[in-house]
C-alpha positions as CSV (number, residue, x, y, z in Angstrom):
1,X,0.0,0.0,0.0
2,X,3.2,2.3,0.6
3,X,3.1,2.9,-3.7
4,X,0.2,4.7,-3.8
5,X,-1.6,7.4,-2.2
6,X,-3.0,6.3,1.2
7,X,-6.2,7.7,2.0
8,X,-8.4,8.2,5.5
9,X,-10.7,5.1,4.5
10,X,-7.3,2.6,3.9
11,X,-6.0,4.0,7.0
12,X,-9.9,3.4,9.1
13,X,-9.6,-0.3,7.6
14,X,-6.2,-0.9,8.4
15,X,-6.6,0.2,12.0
16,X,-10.7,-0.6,11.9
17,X,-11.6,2.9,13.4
18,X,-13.9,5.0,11.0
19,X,-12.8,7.7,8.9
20,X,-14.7,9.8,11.6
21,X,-11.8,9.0,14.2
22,X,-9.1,8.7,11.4
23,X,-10.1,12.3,10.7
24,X,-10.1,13.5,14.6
25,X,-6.9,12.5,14.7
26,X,-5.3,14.7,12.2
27,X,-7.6,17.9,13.2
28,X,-8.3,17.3,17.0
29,X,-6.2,14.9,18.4
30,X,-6.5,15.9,22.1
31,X,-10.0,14.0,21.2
32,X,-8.7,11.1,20.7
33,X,-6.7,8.8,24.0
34,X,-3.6,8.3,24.1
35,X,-3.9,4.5,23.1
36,X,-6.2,5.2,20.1
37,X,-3.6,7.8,19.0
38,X,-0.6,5.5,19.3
39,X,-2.4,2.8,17.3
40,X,-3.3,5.4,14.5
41,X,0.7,6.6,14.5
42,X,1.8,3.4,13.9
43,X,-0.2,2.3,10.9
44,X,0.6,5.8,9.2
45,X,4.3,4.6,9.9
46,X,3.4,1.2,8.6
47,X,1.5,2.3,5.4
48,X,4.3,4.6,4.9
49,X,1.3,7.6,4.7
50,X,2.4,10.7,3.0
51,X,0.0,13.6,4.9
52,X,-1.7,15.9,2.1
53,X,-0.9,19.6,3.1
54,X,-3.2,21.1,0.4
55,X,-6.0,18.0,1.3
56,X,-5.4,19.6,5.2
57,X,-6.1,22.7,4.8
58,X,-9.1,22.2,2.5
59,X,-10.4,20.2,5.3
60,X,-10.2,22.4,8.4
61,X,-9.0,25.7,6.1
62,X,-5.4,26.0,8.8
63,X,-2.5,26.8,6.7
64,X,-0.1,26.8,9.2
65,X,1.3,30.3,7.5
66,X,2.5,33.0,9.2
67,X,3.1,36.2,8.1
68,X,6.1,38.2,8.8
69,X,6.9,42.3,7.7
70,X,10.0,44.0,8.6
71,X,11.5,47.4,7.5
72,X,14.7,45.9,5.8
73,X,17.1,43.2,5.6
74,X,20.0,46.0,5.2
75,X,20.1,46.1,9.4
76,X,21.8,43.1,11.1
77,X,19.5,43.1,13.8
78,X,16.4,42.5,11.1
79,X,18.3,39.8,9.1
80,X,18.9,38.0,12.5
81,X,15.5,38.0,13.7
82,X,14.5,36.7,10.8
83,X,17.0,33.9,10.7
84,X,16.0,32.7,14.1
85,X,11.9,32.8,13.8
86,X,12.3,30.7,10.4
87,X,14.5,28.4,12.2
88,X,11.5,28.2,15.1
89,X,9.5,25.8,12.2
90,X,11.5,22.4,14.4
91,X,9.9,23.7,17.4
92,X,5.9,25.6,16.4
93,X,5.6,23.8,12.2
94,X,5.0,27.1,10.5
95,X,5.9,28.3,7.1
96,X,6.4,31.8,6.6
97,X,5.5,34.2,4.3
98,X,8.3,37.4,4.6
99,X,7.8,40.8,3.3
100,X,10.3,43.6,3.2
101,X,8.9,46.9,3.9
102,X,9.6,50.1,2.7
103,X,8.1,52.6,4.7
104,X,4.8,53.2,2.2
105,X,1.9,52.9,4.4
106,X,-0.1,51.7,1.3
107,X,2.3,49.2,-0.1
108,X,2.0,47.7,3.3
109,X,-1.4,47.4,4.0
110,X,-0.8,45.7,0.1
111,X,1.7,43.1,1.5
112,X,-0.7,42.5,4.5
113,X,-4.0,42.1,1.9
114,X,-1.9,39.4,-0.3
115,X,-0.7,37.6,3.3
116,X,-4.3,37.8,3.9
117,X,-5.2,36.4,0.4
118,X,-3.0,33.5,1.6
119,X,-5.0,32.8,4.8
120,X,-1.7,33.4,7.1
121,X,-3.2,32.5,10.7
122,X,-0.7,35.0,12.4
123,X,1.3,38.0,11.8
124,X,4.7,38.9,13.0
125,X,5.6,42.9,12.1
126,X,8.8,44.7,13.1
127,X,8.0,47.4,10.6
128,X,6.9,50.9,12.0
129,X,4.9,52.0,9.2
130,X,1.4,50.9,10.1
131,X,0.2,52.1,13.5
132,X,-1.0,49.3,15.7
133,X,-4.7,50.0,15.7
134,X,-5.1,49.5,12.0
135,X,-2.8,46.1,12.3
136,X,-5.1,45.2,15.1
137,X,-8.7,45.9,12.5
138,X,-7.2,42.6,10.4
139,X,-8.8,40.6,13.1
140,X,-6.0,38.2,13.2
141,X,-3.3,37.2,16.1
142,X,-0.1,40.1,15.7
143,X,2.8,40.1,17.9
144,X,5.0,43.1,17.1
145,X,8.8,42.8,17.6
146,X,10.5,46.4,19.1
147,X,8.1,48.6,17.2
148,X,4.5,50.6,18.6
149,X,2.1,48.1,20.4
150,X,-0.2,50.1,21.9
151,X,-2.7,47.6,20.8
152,X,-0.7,44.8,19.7
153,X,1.2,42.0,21.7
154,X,4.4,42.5,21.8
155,X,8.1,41.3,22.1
156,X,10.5,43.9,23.4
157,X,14.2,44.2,25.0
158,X,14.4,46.4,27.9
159,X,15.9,49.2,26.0
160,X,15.9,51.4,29.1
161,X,18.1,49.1,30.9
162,X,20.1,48.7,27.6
163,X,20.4,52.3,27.6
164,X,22.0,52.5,31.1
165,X,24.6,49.8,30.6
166,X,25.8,51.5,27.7
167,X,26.3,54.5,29.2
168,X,27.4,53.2,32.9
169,X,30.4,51.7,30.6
170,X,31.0,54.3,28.7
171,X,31.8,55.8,32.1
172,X,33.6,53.5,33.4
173,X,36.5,53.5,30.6
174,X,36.6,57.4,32.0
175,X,35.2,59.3,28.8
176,X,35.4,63.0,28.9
177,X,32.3,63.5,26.5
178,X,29.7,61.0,26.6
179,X,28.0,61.1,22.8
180,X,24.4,58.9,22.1
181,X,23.9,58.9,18.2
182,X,20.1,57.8,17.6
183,X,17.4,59.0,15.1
184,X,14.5,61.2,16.0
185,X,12.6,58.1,17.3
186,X,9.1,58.7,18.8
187,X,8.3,57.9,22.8
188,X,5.9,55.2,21.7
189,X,9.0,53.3,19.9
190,X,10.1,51.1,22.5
191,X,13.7,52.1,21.1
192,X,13.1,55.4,22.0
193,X,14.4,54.2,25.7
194,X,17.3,53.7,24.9
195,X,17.7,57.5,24.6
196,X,16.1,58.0,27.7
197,X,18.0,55.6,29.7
198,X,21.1,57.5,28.2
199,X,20.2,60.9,29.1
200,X,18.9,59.9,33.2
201,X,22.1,58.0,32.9
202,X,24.4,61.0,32.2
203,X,22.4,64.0,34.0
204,X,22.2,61.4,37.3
205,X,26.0,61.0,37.6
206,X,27.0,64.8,36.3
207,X,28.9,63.5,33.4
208,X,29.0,65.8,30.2
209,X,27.0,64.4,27.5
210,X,25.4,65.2,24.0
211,X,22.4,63.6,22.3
212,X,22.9,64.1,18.5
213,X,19.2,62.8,16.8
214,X,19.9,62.8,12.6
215,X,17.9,61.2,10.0
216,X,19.5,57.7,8.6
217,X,18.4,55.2,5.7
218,X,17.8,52.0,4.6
219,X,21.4,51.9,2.2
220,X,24.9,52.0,3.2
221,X,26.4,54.6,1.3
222,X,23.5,57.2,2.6
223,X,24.5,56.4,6.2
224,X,27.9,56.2,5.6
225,X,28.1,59.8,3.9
226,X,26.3,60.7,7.1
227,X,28.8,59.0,9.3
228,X,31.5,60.6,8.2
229,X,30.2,64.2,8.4
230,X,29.6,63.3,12.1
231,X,32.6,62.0,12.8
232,X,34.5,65.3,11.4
233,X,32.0,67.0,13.6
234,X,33.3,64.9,16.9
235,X,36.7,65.0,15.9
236,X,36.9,69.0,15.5
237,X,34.3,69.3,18.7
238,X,36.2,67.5,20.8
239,X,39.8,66.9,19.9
240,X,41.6,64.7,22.0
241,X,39.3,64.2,24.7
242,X,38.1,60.8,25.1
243,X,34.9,60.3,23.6
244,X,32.3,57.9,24.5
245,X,30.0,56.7,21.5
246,X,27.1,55.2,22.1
247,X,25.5,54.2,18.7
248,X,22.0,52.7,18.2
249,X,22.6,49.6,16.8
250,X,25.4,47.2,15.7
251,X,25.0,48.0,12.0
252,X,26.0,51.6,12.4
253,X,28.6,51.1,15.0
254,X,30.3,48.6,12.3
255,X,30.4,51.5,9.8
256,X,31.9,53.9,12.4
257,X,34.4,51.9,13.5
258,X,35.2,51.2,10.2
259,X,35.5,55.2,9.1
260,X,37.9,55.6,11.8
261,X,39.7,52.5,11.0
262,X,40.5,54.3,7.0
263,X,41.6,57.5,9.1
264,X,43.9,56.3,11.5
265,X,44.7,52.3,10.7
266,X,43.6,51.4,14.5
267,X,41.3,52.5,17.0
268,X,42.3,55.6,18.5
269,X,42.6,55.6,21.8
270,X,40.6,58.7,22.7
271,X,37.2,56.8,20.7
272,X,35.4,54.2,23.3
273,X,32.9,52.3,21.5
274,X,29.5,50.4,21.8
275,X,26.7,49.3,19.9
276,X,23.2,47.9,20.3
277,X,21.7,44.0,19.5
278,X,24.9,41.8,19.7
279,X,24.0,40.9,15.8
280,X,26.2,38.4,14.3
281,X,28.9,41.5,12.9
282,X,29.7,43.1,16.2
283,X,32.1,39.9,16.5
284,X,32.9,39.8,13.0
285,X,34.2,43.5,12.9
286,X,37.6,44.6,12.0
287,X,37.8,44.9,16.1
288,X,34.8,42.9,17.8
289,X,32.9,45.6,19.6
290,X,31.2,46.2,22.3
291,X,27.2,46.1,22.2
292,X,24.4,45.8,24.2
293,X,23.2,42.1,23.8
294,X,19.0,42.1,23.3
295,X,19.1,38.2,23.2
296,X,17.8,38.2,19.8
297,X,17.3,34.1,19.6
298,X,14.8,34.4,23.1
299,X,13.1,37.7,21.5
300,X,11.9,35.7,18.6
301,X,11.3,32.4,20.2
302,X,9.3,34.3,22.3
303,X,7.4,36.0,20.1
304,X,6.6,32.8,18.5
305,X,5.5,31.6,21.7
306,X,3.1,34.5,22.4
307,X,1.9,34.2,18.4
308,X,1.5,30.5,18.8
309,X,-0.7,31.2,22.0
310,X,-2.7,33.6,20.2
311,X,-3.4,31.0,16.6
312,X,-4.4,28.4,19.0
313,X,-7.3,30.5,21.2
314,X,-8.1,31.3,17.5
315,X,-8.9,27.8,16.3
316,X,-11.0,27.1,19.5
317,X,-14.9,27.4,18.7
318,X,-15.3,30.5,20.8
319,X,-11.7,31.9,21.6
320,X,-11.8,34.2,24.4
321,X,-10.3,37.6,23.3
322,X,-7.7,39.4,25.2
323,X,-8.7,41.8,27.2
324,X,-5.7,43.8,26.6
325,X,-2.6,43.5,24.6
326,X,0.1,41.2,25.9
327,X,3.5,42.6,26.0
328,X,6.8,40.4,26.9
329,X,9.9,42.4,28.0
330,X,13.6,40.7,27.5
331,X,16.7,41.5,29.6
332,X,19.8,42.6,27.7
333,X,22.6,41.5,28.8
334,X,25.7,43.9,28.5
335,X,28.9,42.6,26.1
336,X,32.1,44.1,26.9
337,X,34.4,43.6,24.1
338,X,37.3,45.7,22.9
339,X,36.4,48.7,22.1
340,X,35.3,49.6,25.5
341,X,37.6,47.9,27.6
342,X,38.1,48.6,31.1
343,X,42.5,50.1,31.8
C-alpha cells in the first residue's frame, strides 16, 4: 500500500476505526486517547502515509502560514531575527511568508492584503509604518517585535536598561564626552528608551553628554556619507578628549568603527565604543565591539510563543479575546568587548 496514495478510509480499515476517528486525529487529536492515538501513528508509519498539506487545509482551512513584515534586511538586527523565527518551524511547524517593507503605508497594507489572500493565521511585524490600531482591525493574532504596540502584543528588550549599561560603561572607561547617536525616534517606539535611559544616565552621575538625533536610511552609502560628516563634527568638537560613542545599533557602530579604521589604521585611543543587538557582525568586525546584547534568539522564540498562543485560542470554537494587549519584556545583557575595555 506504501506505492500509492494512502487515503483516510485505507487507514480506518487498516486500523478498523472510522474515517470519523481517522479524521479527529489529524484535526483534533486531544479528542482522541492516548492508546487510540498511538495505534493510528503506527499504521501511518506502517503504510508509509504521506500527509496531504493542500488536502489539510481544505479540510479544516489551517495553513499553518504565518506572516512576517519587517523594515529591511540592510540592518543586522532585522536579518537575525529573521534567521531565528524561520529556524523556530522544528519547534511551532510554521511556514512563513516574509515581506520587506519600505516605509509606504499603502504598499503595506498591500503586502498585509496578499498575506491575507493566503489565509496566514498569524502576523509577525517589526515594521513601523502601520500604527498598531489599523494592524489590530485585520482581526488576526499580531505580535510586534521592538516597534508601537499600543494595541498589539508584543516582544520587546528592555531598551531602558540597555540604555544604562551602555552608558554606565561608557563611564567607566573614564570618557570625557559621553555622545548617544540615535534618530529622531518617537516615545511610543520602545527604542526610543534607549535614549532616555542615556540621558537619566548622564544627568544622574553629572557626566557631560550630547544627544545628537539625525535622519538615517535603509542603504549603506546614505549612512555612511552621514557618518562621516559626524565623525568630522566629533573630531573638530572634541579633539583629544576621550569620547564615548554610544550608537543605536550594531549595523551603524560597524560602519563607524570602520570610518575611523580608513583615518587612523587602529582604534584611537581617545574613541570608546559600543553598539546595540549583539548581531552576528559586532564579532565579526575589524575589532569585535562592544554592544548591548537584546538576546535576539529568546526575542523571537518568544514572540513565536506568544503568536503560537494567540493562533491556538483562534482555532477554539469560541476563543476568548484578550482583554488587553500582551507585552513580553527581555533582559539585555551587556557585552564588553574591545572597544570599551576597562584600563
Amino acid at each position: 500500500m506504501g506505492k500509492k496514495n494512502i487515503t483516510f478510509n485505507d487507514i480506518a480499515q487498516y486500523t478498523n476505526f472510522s474515517k470519523t476517528t481517522i479524521s479527529r486525529y489529524f484535526n483534533n487529536p486531544d479528542s482522541l486517547t492516548l492508546e487510540n492515538q498511538e495505534i493510528i501513528a503506527k499504521a501511518l508509519q506502517e503504510l508509509n502515509y504521506k500527509e496531504n498539506k493542500v488536502a489539510k487545509v481544505l479540510a479544516n482551512g489551517k495553513t499553518e502560514f504565518v506572516g512576517v513584515i519587517i523594515p529591511n534586511l540592510y540592518m543586522h538586527y532585522y536579518s537575525e531575527i529573521l534567521n531565528h523565527l524561520i529556524s523556530s518551524y522544528e519547534k511551532f511547524g510554521y511556514k512563513f511568508l516574509v515581506f520587506s517593507g519600505n516605509d509606504n503605508e499603502e504598499i503595506e497594507q498591500k503586502y498585509i492584503q496578499e498575506l491575507l489572500a493566503y489565509k496566514i493565521e498569524g502576523l509577525i511585524v517589526l515594521s513601523h509604518t502601520l500604527p498598531s490600531k489599523i494592524l489590530s482591525s485585520y482581526n488576526i493574532p499580531v505580535v510586534a517585535i521592538e516597534r508601537e504596540d499600543r494595541h498589539i502584543c508584543s516582544v520587546n528588550c528592555d531598551n531602558y536598561m540597555g540604555g544604562v549599561q551602555a552608558t554606565s560603561v561608557l563611564i567607566k572607561n573614564d570618557c570625557d564626552i559621553l555622545i548617544h547617536i540615535n534618530s529622531n525616534v518617537s516615545p511610543e517606539v520602545p527604542s526610543y528608551q534607549r535614549i532616555q535611559g542615556f540621558l537619566d544616565t548622564c544627568r544622574q552621575q553629572n557626566i557631560p553628554h550630547e544627544l545628537i538625533l539625525h535622519d538615517f536610511y535603509n542603504d549603506f552609502e546614505s549612512n555612511q556619507a552621514v557618518m562621516n560628516q559626524l565623525l568630522d563634527e566629533l573630531i573638530h568638537k572634541y579633539g583629544n578628549k576621550r569620547k564615548g560613542i554610544f550608537m543605536p545599533n550594531d549595523t551603524f557602530t560597524n560602519i563607524f568603527l570602520n570610518l575611523l579604521f580608513q583615518r587612523y589604521r587602529t582604534l584611537p585611543d581617545d574613541f570608546r565604543i559600543i553598539g546595540f543587538d549583539n548581531s552576528p557582525i559586532s564579532r565579526e568586525a575589524i575589532i569585535p565591539f562592544s554592544t548591548i546584547g537584546q538576546q535576539i534568539e529568546q526575542i523571537a522564540n518568544s514572540a513565536m510563543e506568544l503568536l503560537d498562543s494567540l493562533m491556538k485560542e483562534q482555532r477554539k470554537r469560541r476563543p476568548e479575546p484578550l482583554k488587553e494587549p500582551i507585552h513580553k519584556v527581555i533582559t539585555p545583557v551587556l557585552i564588553n568587548r574591545q572597544t570599551t575595555l576597562i584600563d
